[in-house]
Phi, psi and omega in degrees: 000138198278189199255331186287316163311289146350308189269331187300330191294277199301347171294340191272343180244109231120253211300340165310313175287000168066011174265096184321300180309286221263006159276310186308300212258300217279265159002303197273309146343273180325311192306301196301251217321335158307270190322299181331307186296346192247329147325312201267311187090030197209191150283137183272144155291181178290316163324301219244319163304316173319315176284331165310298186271353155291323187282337193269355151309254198305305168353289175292344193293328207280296208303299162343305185286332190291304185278035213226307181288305182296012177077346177274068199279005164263327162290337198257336163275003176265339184234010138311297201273339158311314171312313201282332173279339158297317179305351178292321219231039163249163197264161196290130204242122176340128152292179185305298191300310148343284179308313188271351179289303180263354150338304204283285181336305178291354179277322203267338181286320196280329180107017192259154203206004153184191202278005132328294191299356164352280169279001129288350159272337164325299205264356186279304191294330229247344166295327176256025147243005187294109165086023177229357160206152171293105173345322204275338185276312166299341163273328163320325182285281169354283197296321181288335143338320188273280110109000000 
C-alpha cells in the first residue's frame, strides 16, 4: 500500500472518528506530498514521499523548539500532538549506534584524520542516511568521531 493510499484510508476514519487533530495533520500531508508531485512533474517514489514527510517531521520538531522558547505552551502542546500523528508515517529512523557505525566506516573510506575534514565526511554520509537519520545527530556524531 502506497503511502498516499495509507493516508487516504486513515482520513476516511479521522472522519468517522470525529478526530479533528489527526484529520488536520493528515490533510496538510496529503496536501504537502500533492504539491512535491506536481513540482517534481512525476509521481513520487518511496524516497521522495519520505522526505516529504521527514520535512514536515522537523517543522514540528523546529516549531516545538522556538515556542519552547517564546514560552508558548499552548502551542507547543498543539504541535506535539501534531507530531504524534506523524510518527505513524515516518520512515524507521537509525539508532545512535546505527549512526556512529557508518560515521565510522565513511571516515575511514574517505581518509579523514580531522575536523577539517568535516564536510567531507558530512557529505560523503548524509546520502546513505537520508530519511533514515536526523541531520543534527549525524553531524554531532561526525564531530565527536573527528576528535
Amino acid at each position: 500500500m502506497s503511502l498516499n493510499d495509507e493516508l487516504t484510508t486513515d482520513l476516511k476514519a479521522a472522519m468517522k472518528a470525529h478526530d479533528k487533530e489527526s484529520l488536520g495533520v493528515i490533510r496538510l500531508l496529503k496536501s504537502a506530498l500533492t504539491n512535491e508531485r506536481v513540482k517534481l512533474g512525476h509521481d513520487l517514489t518511496p524516497d521522495e514521499e519520505s522526505n516529504v514527510v521527514m520535512k514536515e517531521y522537523k517543522q514540528r520538531k523546529e516549531s516545538i523548539e522556538e515556542f519552547k522558547k517564546g514560552n508558548r505552551d499552548d502551542l507547543v502542546a498543539e504541535q506535539e500532538s501534531q507530531l504524534k500523528v506523524l510518527d505513524k508515517y515516518v520512515p524507521e529512523q537509525m539508532s545512535e549506534a546505527e549512526i556512529n557505525q557508518v560515521v565510522k566506516d565513511t571516515i575511514a573510506a574517505v581518509g579523514a584524520t580531522g575536523k577539517g575534514d568535516f564536510g567531507k565526511v558530512m557529505g560523503a554520509v548524509m546520502p546513505k542516511v537520508k530519511g533514515k537519520a536526523d541531520g543534527t545527530l549525524v553531524n554531532k556524531a561526525v564531530k565527536t568521531l573527528l576528535q
